[in-house]
PAZAPA-4460 file (N, C-alpha, C; in steps of 0.05 Angstrom, whole numbers, plus 32768, in hexadecimal, padded with zeros to 4 digits):
% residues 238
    n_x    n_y    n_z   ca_x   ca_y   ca_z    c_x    c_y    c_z   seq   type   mol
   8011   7FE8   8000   8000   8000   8000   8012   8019   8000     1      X     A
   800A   8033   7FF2   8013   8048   7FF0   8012   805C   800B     2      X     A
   802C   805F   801F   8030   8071   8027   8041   8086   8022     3      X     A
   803B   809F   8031   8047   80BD   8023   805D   80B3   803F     4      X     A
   8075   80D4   8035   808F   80CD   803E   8093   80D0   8063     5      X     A
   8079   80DC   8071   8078   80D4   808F   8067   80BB   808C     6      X     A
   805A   80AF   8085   8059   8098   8088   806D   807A   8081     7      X     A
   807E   8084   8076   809A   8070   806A   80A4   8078   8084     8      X     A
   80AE   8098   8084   80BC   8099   809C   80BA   8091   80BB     9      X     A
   8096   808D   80BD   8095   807F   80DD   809C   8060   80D8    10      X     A
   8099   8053   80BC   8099   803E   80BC   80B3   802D   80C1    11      X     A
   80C8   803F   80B8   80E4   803F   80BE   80F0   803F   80D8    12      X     A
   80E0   804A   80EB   80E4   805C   8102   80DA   803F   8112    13      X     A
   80C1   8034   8111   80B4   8023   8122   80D5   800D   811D    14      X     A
   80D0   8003   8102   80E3   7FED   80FD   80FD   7FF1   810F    15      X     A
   8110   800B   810C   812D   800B   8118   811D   8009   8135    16      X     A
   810E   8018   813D   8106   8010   8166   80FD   7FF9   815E    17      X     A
   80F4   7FEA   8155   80EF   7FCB   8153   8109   7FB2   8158    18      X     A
   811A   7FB9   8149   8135   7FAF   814F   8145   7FB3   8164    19      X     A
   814C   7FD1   8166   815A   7FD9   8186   814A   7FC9   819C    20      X     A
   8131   7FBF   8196   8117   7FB9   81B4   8119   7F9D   81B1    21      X     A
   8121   7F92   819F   811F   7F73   819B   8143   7F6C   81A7    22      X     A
   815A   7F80   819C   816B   7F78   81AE   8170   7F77   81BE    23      X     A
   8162   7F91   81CC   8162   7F8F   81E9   8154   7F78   81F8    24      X     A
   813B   7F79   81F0   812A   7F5B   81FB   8137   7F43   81FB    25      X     A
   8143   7F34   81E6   8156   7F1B   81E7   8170   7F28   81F8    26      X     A
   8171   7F32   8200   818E   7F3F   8218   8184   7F37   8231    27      X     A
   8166   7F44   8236   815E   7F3E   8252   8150   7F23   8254    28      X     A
   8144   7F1C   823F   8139   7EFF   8241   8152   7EED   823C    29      X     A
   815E   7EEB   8235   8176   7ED3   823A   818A   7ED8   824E    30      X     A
   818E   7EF5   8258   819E   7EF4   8269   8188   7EEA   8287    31      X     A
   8176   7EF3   828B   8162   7EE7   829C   815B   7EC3   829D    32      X     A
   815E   7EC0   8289   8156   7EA2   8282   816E   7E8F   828B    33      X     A
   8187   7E9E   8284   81A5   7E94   8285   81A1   7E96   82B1    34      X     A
   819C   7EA4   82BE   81A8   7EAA   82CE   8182   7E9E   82E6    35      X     A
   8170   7EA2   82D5   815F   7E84   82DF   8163   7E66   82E8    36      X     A
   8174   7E63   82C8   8176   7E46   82CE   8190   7E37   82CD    37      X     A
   81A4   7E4B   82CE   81BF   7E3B   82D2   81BD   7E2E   82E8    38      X     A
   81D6   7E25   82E7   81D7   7E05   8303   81DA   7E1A   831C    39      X     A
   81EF   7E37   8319   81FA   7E3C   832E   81E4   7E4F   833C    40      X     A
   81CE   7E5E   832A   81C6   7E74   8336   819E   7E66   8339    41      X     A
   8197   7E4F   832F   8185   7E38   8330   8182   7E39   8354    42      X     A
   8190   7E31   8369   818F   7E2A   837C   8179   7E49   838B    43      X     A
   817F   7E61   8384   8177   7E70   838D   8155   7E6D   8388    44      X     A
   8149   7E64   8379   8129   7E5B   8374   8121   7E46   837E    45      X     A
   8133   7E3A   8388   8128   7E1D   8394   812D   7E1A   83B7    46      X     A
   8139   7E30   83C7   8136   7E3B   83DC   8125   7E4F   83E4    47      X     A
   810F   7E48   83F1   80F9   7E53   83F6   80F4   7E6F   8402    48      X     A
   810B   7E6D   841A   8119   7E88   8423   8122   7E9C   841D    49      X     A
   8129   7E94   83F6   8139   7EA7   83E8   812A   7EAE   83D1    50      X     A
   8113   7EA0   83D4   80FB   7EA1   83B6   80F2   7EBF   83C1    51      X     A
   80F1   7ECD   83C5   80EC   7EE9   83C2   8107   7F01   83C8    52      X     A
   811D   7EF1   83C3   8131   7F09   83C5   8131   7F1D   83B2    53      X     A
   8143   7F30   83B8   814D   7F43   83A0   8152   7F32   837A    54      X     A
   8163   7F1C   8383   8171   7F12   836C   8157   7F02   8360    55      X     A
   8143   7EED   836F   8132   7EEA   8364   811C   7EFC   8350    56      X     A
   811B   7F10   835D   8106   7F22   835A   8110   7F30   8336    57      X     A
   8129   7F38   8343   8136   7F44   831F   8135   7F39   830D    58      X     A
   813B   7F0F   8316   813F   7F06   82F9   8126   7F03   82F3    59      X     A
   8113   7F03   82F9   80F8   7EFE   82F7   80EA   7F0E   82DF    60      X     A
   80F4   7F30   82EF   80EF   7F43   82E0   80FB   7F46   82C0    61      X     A
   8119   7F36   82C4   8125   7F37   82A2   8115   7F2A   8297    62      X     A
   810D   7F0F   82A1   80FD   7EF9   828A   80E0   7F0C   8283    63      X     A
   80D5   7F14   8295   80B9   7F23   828B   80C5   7F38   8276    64      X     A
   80D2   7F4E   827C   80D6   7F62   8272   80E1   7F5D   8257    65      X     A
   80EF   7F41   8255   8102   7F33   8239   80EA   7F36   8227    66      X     A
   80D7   7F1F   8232   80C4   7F13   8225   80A7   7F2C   821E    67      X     A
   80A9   7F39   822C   8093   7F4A   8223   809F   7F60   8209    68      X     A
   80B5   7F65   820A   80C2   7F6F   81FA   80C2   7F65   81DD    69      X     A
   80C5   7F49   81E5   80CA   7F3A   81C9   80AF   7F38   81BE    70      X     A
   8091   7F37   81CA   807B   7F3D   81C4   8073   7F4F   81B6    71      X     A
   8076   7F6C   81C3   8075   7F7E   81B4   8086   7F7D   8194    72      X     A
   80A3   7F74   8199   80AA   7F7D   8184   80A2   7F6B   816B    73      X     A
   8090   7F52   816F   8080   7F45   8165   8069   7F51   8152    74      X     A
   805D   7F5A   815E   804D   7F66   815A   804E   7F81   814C    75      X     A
   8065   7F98   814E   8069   7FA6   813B   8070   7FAC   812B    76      X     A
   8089   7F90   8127   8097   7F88   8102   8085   7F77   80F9    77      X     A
   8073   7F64   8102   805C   7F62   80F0   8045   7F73   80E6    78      X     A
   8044   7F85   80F9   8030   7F98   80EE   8039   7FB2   80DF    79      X     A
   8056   7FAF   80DF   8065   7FCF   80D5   8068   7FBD   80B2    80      X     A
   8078   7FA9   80B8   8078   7F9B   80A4   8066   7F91   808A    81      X     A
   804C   7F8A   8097   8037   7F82   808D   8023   7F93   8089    82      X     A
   8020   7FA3   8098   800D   7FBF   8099   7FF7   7FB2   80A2    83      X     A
   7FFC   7FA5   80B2   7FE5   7F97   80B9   7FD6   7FAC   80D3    84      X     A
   7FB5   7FB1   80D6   7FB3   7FC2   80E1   7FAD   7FBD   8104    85      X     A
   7FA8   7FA3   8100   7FA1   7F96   811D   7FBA   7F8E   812B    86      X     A
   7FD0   7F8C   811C   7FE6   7F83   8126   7FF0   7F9B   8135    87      X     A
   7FEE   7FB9   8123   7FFB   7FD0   812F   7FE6   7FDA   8140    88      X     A
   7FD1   7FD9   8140   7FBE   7FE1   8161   7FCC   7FCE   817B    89      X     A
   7FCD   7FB9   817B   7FD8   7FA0   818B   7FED   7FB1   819C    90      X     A
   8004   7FB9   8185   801E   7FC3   8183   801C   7FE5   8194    91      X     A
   8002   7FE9   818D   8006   8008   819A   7FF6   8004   81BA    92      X     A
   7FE3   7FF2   81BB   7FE3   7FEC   81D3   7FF3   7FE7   81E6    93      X     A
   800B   7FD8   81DB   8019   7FC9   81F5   8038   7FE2   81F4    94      X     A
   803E   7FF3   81E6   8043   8003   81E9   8034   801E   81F8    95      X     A
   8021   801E   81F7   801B   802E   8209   8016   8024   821F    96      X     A
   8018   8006   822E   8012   7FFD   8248   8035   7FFE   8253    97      X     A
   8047   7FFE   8244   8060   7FFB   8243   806E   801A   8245    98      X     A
   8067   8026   8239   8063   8045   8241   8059   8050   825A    99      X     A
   8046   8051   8260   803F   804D   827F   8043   8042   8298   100      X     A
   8054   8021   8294   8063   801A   82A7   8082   8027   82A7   101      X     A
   8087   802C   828F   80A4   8040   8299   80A0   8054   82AA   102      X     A
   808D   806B   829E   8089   807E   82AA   8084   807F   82D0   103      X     A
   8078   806A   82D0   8068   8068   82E9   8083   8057   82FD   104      X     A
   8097   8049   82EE   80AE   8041   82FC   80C2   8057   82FD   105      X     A
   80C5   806B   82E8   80CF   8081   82F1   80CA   8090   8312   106      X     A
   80B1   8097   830E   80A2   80A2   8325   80AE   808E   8338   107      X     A
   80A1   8081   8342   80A8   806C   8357   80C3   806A   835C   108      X     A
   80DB   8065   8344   80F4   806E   834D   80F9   808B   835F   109      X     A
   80ED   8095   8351   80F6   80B6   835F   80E3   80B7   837D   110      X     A
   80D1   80AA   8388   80C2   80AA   8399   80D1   8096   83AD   111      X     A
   80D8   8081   83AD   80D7   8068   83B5   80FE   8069   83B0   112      X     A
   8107   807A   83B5   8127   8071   83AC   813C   805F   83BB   113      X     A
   8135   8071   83D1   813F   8058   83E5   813C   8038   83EE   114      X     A
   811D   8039   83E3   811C   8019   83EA   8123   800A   83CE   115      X     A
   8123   8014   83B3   8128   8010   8399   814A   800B   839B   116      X     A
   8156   8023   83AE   8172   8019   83A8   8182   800B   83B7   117      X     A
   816C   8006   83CD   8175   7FF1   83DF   8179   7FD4   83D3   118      X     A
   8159   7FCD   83C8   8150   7FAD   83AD   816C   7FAE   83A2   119      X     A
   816E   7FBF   8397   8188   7FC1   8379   819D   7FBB   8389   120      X     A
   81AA   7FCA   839D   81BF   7FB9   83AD   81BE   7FA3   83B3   121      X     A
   81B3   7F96   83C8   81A7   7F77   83C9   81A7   7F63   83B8   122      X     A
   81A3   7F6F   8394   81A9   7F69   8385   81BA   7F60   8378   123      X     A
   81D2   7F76   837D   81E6   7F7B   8370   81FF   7F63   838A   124      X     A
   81F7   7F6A   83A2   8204   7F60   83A9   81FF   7F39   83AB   125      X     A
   81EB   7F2D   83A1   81E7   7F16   8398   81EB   7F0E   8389   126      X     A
   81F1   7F24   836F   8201   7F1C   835C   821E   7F1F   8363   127      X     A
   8229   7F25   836A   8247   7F2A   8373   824F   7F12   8387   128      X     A
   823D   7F0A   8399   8241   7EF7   83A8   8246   7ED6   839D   129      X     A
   8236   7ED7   8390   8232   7EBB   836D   8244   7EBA   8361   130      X     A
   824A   7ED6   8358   8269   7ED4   8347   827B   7EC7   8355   131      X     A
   827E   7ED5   836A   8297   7ECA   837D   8296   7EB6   8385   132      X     A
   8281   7EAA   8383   8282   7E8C   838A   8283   7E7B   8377   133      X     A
   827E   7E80   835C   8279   7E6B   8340   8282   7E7C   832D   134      X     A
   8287   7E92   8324   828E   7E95   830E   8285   7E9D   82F4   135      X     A
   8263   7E9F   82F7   8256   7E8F   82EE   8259   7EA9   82D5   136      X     A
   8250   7EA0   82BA   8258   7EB3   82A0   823C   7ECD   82A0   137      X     A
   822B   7EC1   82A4   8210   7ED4   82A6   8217   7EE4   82BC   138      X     A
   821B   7ED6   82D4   8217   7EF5   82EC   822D   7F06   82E4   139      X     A
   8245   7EFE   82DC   8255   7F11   82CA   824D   7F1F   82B8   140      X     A
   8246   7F1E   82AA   822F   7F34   8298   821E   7F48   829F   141      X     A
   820F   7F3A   82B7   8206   7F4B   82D4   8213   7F65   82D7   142      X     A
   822A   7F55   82E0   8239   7F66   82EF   8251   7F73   82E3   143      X     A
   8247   7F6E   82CC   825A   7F89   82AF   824D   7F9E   82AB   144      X     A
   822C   7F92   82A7   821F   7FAA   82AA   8218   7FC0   82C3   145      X     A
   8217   7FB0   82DB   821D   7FBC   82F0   8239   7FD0   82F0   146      X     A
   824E   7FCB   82EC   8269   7FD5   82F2   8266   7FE7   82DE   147      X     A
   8264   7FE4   82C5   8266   7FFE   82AD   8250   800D   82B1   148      X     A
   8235   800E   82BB   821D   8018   82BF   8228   8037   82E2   149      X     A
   822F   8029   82EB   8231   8031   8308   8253   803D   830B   150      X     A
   8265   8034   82F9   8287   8036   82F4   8288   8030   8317   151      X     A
   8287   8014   831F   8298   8014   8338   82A0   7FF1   832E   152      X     A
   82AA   7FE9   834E   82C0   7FD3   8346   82B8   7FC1   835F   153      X     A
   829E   7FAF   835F   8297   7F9C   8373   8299   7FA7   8385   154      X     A
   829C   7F91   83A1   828F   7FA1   83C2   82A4   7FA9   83CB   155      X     A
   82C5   7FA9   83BF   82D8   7FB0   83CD   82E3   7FC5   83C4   156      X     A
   82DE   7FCB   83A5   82E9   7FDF   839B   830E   7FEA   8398   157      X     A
   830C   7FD6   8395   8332   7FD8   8390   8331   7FBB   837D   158      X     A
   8338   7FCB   835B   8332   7FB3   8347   8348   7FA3   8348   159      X     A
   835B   7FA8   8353   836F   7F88   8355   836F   7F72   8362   160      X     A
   835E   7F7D   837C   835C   7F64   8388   833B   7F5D   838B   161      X     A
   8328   7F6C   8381   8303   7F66   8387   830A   7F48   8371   162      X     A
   82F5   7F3A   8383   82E8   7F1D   836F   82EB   7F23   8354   163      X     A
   82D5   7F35   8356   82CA   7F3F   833A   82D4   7F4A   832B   164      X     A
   82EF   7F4F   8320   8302   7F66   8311   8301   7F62   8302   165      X     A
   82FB   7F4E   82F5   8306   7F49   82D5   82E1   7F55   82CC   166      X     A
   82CE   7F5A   82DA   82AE   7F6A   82D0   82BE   7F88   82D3   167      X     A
   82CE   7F8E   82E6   82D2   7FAF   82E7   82D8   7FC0   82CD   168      X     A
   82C4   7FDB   82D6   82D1   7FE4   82BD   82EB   7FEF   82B1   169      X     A
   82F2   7FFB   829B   8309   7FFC   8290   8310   8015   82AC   170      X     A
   8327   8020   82BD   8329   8030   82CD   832F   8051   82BC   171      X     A
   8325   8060   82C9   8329   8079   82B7   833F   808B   82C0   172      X     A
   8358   8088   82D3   8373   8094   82DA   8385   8080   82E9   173      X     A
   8398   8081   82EB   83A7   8075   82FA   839A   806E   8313   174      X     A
   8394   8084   8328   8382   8084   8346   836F   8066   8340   175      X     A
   835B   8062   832B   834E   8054   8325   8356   8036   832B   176      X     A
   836C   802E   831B   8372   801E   831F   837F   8014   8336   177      X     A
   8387   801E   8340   8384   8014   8364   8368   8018   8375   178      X     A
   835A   8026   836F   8347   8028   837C   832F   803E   837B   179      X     A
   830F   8027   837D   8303   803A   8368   82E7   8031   8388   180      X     A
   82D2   8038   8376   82BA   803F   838B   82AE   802E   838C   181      X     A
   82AC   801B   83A5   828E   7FFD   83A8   827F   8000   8396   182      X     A
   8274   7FF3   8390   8258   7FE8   8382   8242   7FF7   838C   183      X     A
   8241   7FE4   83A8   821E   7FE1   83BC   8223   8005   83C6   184      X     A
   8234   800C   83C7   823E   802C   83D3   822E   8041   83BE   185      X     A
   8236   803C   83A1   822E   8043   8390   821B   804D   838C   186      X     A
   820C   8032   8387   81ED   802E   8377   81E3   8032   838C   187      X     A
   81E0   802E   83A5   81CD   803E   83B9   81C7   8068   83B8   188      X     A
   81EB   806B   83B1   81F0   808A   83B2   81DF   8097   839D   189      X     A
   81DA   8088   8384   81CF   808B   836B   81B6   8095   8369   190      X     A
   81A9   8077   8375   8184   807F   8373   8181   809A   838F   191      X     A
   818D   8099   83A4   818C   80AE   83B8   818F   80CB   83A9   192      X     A
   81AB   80D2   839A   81B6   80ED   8397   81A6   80F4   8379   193      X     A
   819F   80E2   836A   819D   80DD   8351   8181   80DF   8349   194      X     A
   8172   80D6   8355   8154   80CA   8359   8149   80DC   833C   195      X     A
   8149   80F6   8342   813E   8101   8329   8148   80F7   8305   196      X     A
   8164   80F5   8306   8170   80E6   82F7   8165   80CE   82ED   197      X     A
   8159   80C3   82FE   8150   80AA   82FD   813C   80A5   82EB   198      X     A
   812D   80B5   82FA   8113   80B2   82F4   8111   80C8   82D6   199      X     A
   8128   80D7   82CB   8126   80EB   82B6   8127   80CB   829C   200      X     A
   8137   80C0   82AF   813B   80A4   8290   812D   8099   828C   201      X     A
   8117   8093   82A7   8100   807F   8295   80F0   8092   828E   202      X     A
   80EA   80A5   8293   80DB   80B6   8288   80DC   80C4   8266   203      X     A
   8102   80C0   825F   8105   80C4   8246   8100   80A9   8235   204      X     A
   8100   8093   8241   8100   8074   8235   80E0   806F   8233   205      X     A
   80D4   807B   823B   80B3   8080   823E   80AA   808C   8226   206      X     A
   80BA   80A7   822E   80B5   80B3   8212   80C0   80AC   81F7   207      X     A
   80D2   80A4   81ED   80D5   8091   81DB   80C0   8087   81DB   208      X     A
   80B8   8072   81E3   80A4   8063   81E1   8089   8073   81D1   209      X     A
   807E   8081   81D7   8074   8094   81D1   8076   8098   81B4   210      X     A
   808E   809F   81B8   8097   80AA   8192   808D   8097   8181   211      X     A
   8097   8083   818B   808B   8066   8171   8074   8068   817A   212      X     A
   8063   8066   818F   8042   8066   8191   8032   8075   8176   213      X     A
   8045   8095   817D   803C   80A3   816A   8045   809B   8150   214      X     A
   8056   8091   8142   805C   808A   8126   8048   807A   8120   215      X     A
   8049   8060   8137   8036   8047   812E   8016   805A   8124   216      X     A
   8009   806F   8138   7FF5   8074   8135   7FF1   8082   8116   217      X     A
   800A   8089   8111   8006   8099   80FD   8009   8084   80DF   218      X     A
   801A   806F   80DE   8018   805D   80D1   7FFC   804E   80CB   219      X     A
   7FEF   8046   80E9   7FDC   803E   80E1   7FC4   804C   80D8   220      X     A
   7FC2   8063   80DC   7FB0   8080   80CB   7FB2   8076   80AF   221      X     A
   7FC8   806F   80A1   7FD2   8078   808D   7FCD   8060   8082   222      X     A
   7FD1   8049   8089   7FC2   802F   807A   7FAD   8031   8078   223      X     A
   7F9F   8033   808D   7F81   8034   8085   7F78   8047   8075   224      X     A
   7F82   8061   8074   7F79   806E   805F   7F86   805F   8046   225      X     A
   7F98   8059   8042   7F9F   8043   8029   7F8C   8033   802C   226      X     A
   7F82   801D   8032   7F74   8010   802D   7F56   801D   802B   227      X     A
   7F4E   802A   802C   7F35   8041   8026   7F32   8043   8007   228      X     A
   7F49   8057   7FFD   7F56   805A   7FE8   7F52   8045   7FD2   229      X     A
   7F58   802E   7FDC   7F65   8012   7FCB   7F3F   8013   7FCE   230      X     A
   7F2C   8008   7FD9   7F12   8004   7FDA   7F06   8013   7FD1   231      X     A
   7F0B   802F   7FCB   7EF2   803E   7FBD   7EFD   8038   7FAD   232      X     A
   7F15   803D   7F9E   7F22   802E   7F85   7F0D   8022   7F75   233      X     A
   7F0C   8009   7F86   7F03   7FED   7F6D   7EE0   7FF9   7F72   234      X     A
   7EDC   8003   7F8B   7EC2   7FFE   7F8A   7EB3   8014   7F78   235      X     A
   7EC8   8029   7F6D   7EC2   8038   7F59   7EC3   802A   7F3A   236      X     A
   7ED5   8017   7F34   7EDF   8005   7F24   7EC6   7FF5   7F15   237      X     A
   7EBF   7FE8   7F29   7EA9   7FCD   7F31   7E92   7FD9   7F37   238      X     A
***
């Protein structure tokens, strides 16, 4: 079907956020999945005491957050693709339910910071504790993203001798490399000093969201008036 050049252009627009959202989704759903059901980090779901910790609770959240991701993005390369029009309502719905839980986790970050960056420590430090006990290749990943996200260097903070050094990030002066800033020190200081910060990111990752809402809506304007078009057509024809 014939669209004019903002309708090519949202259609372009949905597709590249379609891709960036599908890589991200297989990141958090396999790294979630990986760190579910390995042998070493497995034990933590099958201890009843520990079935609601921090570390449970996160990986939980990657596998949902993977998988709803990969839904959506289901749903909008078939419908960007296909022009299909039920596919892109589907698509603007769960973006806009997805839009609204950012927003509303923004908020809550900036409300709620202290007990948010307390979880995230608790977190962080169960992943750090796993490493150091197994090795294991996923909580490393964890805890790459932790260390480059936060620039500190595990619970001891001196990268030559922490467990975890070979996750630390690259050091940025000499001082660095002898000695750089905890982890759990960190990410607590973060959501506390930061909070607005925080909550400015989901709030811009919201809005994104948004942007494609609005392309999709405008794409799908634009088919249906194509298909209008294409029908009085023949039915002028016939």
């Amino acid at each position: 079907m014939s669209l004019d050049g903002c309708g090519q252009l949202c259609k372009y627009v949905i597709i590249l956020f379609n891709i960036l959202f599908a890589l991200v989704g297989f990141a958090l759903l396999g790294l979630g999945l990986w760190l579910r059901f390995s042998d070493n980090t497995r034990g933590f779901f099958q201890i009843e005491e520990l079935n609601t910790s921090a570390f449970v609770i996160g990986v939980t959240v990657l596998i949902v957050l993977g998988s709803v991701m990969l839904i959506v993005v289901a749903f909008g390369d078939y419908g960007t693709c296909h022009e299909n029009i039920c596919a892109l309502q589907v698509f603007s719905g769960l973006l806009g339910v997805l839009a609204g839980a950012l927003i509303a986790a923004g908020v809550l970050a900036y409300t709620r910071s202290d007990n948010i960056a307390a979880q995230l420590t608790e977190f962080y430090v169960s992943m750090y504790a796993l490493y150091a006990s197994s090795g294991d290749p996923g909580t490393a990943v964890t805890l790459t993203f932790f260390h480059n996200v936060f620039h500190c260097c595990g619970v001891s903070g001196v990268p030559i001798l922490d467990l975890a050094k070979s996750t630390c990030p690259t050091p940025d002066g000499m001082w660095e490399k002898l000695i750089m800033k905890p982890c759990p020190g960190v990410i607590a200081s973060v959501f506390e000093s930061k909070a607005p910060l925080v909550m400015g990111t989901f709030l811009g990752t919201g809005a994104l969201l948004i942007t494609a809402l609005v392309c999709t809506a405008i794409l799908t304007k634009q088919i249906k008036r194509s298909q209008q078009e294409v029908i009085a057509h023949y039915s002028a024809v016939y």
